[in-house]
C-alpha positions as a LaTeX table, in Angstrom:
\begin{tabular}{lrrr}
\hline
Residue & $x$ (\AA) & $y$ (\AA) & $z$ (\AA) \\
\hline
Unk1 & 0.00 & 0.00 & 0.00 \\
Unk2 & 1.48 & 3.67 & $-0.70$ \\
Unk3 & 2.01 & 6.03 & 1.32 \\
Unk4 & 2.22 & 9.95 & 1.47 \\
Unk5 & 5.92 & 10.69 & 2.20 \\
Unk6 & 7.55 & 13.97 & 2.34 \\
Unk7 & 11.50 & 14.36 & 3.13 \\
Unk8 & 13.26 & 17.50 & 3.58 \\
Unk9 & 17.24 & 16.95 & 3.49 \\
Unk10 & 19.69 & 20.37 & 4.23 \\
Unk11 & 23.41 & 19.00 & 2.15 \\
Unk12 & 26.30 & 21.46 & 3.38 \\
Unk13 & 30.09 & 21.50 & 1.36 \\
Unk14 & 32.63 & 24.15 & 1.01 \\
Unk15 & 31.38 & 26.22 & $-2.19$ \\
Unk16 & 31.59 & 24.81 & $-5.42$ \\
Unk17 & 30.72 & 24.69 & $-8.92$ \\
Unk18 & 27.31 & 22.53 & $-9.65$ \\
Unk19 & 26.96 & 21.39 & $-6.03$ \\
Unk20 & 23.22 & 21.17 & $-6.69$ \\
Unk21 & 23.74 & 18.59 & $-9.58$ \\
Unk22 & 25.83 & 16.34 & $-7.49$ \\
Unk23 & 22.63 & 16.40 & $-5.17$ \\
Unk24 & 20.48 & 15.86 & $-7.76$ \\
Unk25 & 22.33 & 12.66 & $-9.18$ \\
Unk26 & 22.98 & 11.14 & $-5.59$ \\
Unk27 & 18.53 & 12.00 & $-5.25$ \\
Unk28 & 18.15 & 10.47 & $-8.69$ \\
Unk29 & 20.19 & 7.35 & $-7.84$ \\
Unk30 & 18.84 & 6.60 & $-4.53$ \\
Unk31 & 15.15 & 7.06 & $-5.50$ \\
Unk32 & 15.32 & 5.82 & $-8.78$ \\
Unk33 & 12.35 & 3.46 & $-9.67$ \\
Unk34 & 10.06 & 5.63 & $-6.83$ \\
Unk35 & 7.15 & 7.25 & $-7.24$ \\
Unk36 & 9.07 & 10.63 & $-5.60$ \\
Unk37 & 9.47 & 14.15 & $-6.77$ \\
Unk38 & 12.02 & 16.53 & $-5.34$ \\
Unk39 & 13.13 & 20.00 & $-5.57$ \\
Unk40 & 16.36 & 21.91 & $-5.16$ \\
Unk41 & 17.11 & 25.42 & $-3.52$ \\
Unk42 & 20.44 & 26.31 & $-3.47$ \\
Unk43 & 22.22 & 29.45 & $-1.53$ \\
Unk44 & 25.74 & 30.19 & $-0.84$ \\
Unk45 & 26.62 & 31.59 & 2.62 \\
Unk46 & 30.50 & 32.01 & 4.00 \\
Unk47 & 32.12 & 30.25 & 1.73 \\
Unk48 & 29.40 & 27.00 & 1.76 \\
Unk49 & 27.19 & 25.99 & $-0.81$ \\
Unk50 & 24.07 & 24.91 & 0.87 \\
Unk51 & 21.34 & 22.51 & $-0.45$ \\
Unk52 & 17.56 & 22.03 & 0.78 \\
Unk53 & 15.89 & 19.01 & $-0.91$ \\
Unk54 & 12.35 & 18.83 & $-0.47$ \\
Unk55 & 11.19 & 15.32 & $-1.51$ \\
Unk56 & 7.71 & 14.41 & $-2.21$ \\
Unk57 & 5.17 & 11.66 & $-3.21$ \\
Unk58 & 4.38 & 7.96 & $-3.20$ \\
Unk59 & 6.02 & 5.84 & $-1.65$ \\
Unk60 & 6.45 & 2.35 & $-0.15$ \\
Unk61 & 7.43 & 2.63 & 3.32 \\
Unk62 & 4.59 & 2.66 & 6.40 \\
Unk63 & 6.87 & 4.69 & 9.01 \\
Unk64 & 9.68 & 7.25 & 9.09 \\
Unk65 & 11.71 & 4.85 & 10.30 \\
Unk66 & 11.33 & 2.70 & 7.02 \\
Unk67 & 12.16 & 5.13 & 5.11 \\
Unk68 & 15.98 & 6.15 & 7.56 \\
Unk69 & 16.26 & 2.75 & 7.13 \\
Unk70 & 16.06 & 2.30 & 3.48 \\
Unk71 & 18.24 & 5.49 & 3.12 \\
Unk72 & 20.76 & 3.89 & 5.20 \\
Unk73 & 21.22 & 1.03 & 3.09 \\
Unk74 & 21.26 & 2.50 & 0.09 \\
Unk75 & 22.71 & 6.03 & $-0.38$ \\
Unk76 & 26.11 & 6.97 & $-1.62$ \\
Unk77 & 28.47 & 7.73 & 0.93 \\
Unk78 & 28.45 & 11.16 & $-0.13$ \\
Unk79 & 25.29 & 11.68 & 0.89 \\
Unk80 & 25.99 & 11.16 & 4.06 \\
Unk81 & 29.15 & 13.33 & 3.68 \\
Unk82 & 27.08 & 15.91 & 2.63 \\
Unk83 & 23.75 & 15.58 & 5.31 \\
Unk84 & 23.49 & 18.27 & 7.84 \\
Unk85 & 19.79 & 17.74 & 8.77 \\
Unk86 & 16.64 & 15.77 & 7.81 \\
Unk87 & 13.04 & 16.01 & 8.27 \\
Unk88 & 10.51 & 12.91 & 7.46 \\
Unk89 & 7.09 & 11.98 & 7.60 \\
Unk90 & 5.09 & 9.33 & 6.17 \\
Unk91 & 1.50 & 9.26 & 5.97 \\
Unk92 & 0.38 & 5.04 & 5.96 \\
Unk93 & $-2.88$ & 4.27 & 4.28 \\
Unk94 & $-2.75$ & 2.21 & 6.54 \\
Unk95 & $-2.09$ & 4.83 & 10.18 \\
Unk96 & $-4.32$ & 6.97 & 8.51 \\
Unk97 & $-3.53$ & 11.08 & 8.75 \\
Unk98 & $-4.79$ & 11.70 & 12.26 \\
Unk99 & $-7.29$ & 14.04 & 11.12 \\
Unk100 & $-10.40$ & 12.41 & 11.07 \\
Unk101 & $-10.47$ & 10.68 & 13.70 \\
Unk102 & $-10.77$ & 6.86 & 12.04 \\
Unk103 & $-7.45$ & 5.58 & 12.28 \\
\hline
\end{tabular}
């Protein structure tokens, strides 16, 4: 059953050129075959290039926790390199959304 999932990452590295591609690919690989969207906002501050992913839309996993642990397993190294921060919640089918009261 799918699930509403939405994933905010914040990537930090010492300015360079095309950081925001090499975030894209590392997105691109880990997710690839998923029913996810993301989008890319990039700013430079002091010297750091700084990346806020905001990834959206169907997926597989029930919990948050599915989903750290499927990003454990499977993303580049430099991902992890790279991850300052992370925000995740999954809305099961099967939990429900909390917001009418029938799950």
């Amino acid at each position: 059953m799918n699930s509403e999932t939405y994933i905010d990452l914040c990537f930090v590295k010492v300015a360079c050129v095309n950081f925001s591609s090499e975030i894209d690919k590392l997105l691109s690989d880990l997710f690839k075959g998923s029913r996810l969207n993301w989008y890319l906002d990039e700013k430079s501050i002091d010297g750091l290039d700084i990346v806020v992913a905001e990834v959206k839309g169907m997926s597989g996993w029930e919990s948050e926790e599915e989903t750290i642990e499927f990003i454990e397993n499977h993303a580049d190294d430099r991902l992890w390199k790279y991850l300052h921060g992370y925000q995740i919640y999954v809305y099961s089918a099967k939990r429900g959304c909390n917001t009418c009261g029938t799950h």
